[in-house]
OpenMM code with the backbone's topology and positions (N, CA, C; nanometers):
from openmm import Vec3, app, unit

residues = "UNK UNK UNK UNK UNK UNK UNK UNK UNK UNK UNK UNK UNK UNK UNK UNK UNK UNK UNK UNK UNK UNK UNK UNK UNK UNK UNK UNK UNK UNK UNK UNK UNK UNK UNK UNK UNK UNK UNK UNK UNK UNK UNK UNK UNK UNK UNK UNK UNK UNK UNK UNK UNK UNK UNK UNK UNK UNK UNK UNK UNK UNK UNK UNK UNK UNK UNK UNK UNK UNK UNK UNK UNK UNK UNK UNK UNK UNK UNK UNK UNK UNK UNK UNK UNK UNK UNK UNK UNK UNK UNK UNK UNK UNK UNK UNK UNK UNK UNK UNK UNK UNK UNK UNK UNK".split()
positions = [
    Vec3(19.1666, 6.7816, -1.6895),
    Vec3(19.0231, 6.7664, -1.6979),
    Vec3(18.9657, 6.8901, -1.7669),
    Vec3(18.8868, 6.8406, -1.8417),
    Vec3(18.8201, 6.9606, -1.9402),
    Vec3(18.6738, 7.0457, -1.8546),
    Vec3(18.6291, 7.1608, -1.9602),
    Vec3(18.5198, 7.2370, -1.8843),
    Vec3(18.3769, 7.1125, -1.8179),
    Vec3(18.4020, 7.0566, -1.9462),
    Vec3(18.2492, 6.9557, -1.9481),
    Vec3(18.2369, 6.9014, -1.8208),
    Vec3(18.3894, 6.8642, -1.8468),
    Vec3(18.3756, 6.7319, -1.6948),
    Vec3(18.3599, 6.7981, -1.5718),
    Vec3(18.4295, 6.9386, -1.5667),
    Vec3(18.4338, 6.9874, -1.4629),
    Vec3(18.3134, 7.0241, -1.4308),
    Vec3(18.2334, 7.0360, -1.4869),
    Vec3(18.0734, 7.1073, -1.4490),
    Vec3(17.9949, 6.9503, -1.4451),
    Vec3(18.0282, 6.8746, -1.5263),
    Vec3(17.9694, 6.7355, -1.4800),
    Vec3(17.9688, 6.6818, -1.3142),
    Vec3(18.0880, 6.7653, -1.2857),
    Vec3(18.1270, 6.6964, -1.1526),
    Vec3(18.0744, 6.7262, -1.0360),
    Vec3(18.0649, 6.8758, -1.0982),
    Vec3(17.9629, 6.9931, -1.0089),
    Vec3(17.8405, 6.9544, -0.9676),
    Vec3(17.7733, 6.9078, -1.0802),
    Vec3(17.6337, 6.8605, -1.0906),
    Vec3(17.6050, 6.7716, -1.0327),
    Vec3(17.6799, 6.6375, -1.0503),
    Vec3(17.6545, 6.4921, -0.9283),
    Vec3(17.6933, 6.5645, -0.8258),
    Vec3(17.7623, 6.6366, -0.7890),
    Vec3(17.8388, 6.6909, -0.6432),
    Vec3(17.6700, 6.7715, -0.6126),
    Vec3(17.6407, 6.8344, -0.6190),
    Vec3(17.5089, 6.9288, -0.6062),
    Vec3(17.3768, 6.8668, -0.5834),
    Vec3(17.3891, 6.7342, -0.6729),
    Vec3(17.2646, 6.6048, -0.6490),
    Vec3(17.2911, 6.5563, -0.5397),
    Vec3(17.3881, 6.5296, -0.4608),
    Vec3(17.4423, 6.4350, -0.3701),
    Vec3(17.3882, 6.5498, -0.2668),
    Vec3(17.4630, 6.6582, -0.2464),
    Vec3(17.4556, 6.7546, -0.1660),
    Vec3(17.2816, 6.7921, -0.1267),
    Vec3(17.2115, 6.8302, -0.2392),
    Vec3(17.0723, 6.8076, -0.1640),
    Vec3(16.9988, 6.7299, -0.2102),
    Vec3(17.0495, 6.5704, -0.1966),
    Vec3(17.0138, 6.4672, -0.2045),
    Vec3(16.8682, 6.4249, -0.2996),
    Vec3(16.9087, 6.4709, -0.3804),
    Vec3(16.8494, 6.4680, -0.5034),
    Vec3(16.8502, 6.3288, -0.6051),
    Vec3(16.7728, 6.3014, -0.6846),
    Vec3(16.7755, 6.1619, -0.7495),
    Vec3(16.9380, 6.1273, -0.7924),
    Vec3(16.9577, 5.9824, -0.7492),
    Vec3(17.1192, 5.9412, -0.8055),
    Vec3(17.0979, 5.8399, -0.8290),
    Vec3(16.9934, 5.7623, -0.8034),
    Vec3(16.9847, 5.6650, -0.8125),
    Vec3(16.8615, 5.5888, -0.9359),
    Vec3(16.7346, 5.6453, -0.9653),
    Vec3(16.6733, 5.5803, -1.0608),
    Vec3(16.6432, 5.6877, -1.1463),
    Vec3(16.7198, 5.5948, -1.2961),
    Vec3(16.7516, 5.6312, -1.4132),
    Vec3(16.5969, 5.6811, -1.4490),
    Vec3(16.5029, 5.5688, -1.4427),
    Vec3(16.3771, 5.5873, -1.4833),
    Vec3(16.3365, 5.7511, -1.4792),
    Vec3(16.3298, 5.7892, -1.3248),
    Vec3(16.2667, 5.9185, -1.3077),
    Vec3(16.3674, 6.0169, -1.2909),
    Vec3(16.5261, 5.9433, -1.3561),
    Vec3(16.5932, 6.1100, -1.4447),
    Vec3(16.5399, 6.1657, -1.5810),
    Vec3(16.4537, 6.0057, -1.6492),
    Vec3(16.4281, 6.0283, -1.7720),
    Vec3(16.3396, 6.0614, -1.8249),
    Vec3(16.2490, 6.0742, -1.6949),
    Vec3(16.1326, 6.1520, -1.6752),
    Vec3(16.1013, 6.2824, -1.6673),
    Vec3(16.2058, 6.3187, -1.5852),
    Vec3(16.2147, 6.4481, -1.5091),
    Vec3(16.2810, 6.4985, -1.6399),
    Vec3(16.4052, 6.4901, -1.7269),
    Vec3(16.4483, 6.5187, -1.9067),
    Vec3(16.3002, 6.5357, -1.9687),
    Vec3(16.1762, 6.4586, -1.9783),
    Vec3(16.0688, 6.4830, -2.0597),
    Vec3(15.9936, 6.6326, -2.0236),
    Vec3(16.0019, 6.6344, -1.8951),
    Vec3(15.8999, 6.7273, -1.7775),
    Vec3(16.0142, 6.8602, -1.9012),
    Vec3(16.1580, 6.8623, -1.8606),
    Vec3(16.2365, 7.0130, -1.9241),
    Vec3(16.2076, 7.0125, -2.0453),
    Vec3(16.1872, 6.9238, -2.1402),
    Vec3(16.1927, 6.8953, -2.2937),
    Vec3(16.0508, 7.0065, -2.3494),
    Vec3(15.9211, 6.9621, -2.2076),
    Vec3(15.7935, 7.0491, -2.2145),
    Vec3(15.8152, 7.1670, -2.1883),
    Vec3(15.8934, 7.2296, -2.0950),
    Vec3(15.9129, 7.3618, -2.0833),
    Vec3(16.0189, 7.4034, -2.1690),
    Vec3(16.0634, 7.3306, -2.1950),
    Vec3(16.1647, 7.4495, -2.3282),
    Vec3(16.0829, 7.4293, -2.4552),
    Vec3(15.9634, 7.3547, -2.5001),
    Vec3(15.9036, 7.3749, -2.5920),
    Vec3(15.7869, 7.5233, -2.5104),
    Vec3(15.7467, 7.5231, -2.4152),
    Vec3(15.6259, 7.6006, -2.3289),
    Vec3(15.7151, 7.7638, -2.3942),
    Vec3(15.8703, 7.7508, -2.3494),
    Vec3(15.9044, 7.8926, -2.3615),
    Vec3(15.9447, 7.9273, -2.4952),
    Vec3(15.9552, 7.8620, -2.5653),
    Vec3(15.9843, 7.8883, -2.7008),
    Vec3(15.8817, 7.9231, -2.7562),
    Vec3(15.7236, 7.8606, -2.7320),
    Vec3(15.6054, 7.9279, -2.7411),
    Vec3(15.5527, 8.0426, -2.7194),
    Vec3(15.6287, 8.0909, -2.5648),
    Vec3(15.5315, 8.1662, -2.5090),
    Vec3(15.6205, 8.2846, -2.4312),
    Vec3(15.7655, 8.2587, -2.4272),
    Vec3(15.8502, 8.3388, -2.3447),
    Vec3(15.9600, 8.3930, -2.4363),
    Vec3(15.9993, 8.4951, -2.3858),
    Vec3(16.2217, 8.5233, -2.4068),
    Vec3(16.2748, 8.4682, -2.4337),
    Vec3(16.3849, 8.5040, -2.5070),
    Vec3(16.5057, 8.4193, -2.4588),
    Vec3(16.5280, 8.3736, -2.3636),
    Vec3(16.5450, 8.4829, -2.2642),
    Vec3(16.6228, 8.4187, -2.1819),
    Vec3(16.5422, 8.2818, -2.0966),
    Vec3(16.4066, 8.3210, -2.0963),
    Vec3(16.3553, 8.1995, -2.0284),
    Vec3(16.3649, 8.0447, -2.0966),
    Vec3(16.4114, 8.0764, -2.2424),
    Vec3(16.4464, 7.9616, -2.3557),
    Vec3(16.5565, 7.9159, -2.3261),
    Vec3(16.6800, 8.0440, -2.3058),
    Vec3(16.7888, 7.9879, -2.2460),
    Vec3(16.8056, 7.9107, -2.1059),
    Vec3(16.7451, 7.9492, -2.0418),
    Vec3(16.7293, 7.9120, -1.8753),
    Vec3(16.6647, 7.7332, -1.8594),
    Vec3(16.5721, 7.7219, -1.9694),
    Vec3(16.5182, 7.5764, -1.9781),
    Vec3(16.5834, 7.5121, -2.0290),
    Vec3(16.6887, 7.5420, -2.1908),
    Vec3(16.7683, 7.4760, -2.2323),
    Vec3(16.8671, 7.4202, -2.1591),
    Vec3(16.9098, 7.5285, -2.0363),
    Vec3(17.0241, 7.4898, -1.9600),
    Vec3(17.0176, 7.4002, -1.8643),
    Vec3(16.8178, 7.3857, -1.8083),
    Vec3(16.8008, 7.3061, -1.7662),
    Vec3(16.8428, 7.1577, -1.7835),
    Vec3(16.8169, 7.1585, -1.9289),
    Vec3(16.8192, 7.0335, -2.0368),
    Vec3(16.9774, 6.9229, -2.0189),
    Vec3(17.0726, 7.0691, -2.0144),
    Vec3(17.2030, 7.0384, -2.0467),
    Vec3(17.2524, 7.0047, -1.8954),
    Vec3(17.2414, 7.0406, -1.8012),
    Vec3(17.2437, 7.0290, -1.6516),
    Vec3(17.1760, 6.9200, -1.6469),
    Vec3(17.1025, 6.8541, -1.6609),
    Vec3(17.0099, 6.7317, -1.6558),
    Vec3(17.1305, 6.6017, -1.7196),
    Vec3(17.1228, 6.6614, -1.8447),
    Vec3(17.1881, 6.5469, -1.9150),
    Vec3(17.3331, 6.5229, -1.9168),
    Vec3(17.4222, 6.6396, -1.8330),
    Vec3(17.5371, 6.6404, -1.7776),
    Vec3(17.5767, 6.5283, -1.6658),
    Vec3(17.4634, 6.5664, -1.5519),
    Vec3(17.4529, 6.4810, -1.4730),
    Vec3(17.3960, 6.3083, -1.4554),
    Vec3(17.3589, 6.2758, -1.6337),
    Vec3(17.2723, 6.1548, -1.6627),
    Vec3(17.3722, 6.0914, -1.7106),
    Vec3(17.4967, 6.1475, -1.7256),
    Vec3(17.6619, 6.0215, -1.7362),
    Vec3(17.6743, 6.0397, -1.6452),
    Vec3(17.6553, 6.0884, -1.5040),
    Vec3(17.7397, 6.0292, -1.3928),
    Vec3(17.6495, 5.9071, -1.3198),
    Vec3(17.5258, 5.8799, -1.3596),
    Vec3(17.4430, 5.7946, -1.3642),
    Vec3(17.4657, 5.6470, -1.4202),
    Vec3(17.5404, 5.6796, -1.5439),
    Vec3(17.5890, 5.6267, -1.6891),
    Vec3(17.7454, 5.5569, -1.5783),
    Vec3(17.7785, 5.6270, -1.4916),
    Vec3(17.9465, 5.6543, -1.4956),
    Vec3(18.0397, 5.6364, -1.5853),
    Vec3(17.9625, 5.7273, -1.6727),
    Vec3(18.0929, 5.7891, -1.7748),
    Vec3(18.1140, 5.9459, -1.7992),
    Vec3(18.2470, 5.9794, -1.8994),
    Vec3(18.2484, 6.1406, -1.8773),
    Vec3(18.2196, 6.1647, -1.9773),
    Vec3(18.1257, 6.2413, -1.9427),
    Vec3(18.0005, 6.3273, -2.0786),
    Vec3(18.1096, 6.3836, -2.1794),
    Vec3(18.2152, 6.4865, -2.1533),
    Vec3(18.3208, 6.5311, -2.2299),
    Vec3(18.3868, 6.3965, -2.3468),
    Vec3(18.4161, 6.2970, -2.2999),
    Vec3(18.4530, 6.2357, -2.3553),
    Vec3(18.3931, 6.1351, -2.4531),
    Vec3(18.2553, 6.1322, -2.3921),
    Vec3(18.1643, 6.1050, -2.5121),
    Vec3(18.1098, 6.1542, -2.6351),
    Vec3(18.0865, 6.2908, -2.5673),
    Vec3(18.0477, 6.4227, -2.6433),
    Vec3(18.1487, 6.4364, -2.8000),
    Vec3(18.3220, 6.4514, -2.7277),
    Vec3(18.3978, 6.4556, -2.8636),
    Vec3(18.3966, 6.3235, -2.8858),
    Vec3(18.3507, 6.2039, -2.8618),
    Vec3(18.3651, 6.0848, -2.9302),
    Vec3(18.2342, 6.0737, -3.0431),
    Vec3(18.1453, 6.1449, -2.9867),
    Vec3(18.0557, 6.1224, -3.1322),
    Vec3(18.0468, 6.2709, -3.1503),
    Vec3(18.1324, 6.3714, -3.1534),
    Vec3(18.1308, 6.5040, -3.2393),
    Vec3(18.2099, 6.4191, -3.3782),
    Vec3(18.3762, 6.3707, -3.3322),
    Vec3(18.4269, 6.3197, -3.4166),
    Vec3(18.3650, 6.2624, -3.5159),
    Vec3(18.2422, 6.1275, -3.4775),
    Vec3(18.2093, 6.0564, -3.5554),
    Vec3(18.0969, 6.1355, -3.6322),
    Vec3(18.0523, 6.2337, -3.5651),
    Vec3(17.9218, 6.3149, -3.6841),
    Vec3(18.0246, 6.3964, -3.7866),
    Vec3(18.1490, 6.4244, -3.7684),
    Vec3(18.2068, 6.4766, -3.8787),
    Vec3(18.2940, 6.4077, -3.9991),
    Vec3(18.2910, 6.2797, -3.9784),
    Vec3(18.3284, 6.1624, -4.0807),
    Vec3(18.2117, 6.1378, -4.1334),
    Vec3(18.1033, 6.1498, -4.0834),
    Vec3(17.9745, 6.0913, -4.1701),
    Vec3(17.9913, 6.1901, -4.2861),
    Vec3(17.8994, 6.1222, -4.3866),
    Vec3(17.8590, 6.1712, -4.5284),
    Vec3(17.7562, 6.2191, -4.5504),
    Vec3(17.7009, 6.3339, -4.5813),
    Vec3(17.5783, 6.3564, -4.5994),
    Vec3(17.4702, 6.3774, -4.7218),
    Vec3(17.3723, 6.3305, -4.7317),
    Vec3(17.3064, 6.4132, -4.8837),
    Vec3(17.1783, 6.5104, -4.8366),
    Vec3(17.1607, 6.5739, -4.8925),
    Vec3(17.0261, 6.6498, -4.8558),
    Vec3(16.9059, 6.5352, -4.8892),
    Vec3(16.8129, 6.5364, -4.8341),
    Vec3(16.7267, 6.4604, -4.8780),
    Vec3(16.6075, 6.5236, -4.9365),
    Vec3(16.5972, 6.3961, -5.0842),
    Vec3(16.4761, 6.4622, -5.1453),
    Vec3(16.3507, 6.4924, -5.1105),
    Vec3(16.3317, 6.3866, -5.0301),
    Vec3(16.1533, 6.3447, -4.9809),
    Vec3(16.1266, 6.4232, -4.8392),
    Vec3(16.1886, 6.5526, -4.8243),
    Vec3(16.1497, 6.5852, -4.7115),
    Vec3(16.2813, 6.6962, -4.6431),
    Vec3(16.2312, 6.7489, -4.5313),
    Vec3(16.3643, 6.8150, -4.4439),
    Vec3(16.4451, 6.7236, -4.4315),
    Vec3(16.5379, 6.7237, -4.4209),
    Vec3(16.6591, 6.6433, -4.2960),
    Vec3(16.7635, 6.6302, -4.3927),
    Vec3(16.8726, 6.5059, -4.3385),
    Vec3(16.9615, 6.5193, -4.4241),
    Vec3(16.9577, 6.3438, -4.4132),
    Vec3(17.0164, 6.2712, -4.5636),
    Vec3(17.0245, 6.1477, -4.5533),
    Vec3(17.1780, 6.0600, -4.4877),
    Vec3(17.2342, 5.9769, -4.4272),
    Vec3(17.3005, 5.9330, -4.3723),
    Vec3(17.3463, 5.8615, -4.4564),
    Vec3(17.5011, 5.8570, -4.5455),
    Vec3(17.5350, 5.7626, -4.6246),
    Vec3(17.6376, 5.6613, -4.5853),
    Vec3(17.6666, 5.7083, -4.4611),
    Vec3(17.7835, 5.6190, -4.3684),
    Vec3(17.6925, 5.5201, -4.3227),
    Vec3(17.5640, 5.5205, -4.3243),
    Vec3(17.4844, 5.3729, -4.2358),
    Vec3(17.4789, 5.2572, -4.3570),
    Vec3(17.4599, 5.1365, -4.3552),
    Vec3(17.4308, 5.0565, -4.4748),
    Vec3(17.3222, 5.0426, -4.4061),
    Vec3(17.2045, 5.0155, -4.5566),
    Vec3(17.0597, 5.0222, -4.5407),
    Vec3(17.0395, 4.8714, -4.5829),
] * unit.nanometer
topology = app.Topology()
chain = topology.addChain("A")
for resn in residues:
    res = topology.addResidue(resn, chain)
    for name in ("N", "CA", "C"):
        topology.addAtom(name, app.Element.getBySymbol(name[0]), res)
């Protein structure tokens, strides 16, 4: 078992323990919007470290939103790292970002 999973495991183990949401997805995906505002709040207005501390929120959140899923975040994670590194990319003209040439349009 890899790091991911192992801290995945931690996390449902820790929800369970002080019985914390396990059960509706809705207001995990809520409670993801509520961190999404404070790591934009500290990137505004704070440190690092308080940037880091919300981000980690983020990742602790969404660690624990595959055991929700019951699946292992690790194994999803390198299943679409893999697939973002077969894609093709172009810079795009009309703007920031990058264009996707692996999708058919």
């Amino acid at each position: 078992m890899g790091q991911i999973s192992t801290l995945q495991k931690r996390i449902w183990a820790n929800k369970l323990r002080k019985s914390f949401n396990t059960q509706d997805i809705d207001k995990e995906l809520i409670h993801l919007t509520e961190e999404l505002g404070e790591l934009m709040h500290a990137y505004r207005r704070e440190g690092k470290a308080a940037l880091a501390e919300e981000a980690t929120d983020i990742v602790i959140l969404l660690l624990g939103f595959f055991s929700f899923l019951d699946m292992d975040a690790e194994k999803e994670i390198l299943k679409k790292i893999t697939k973002n590194e077969k894609r093709k990319y172009i810079k795009s003209q009309n703007g920031p970002g990058h264009i996707d040439l692996s999708k058919s349009h």
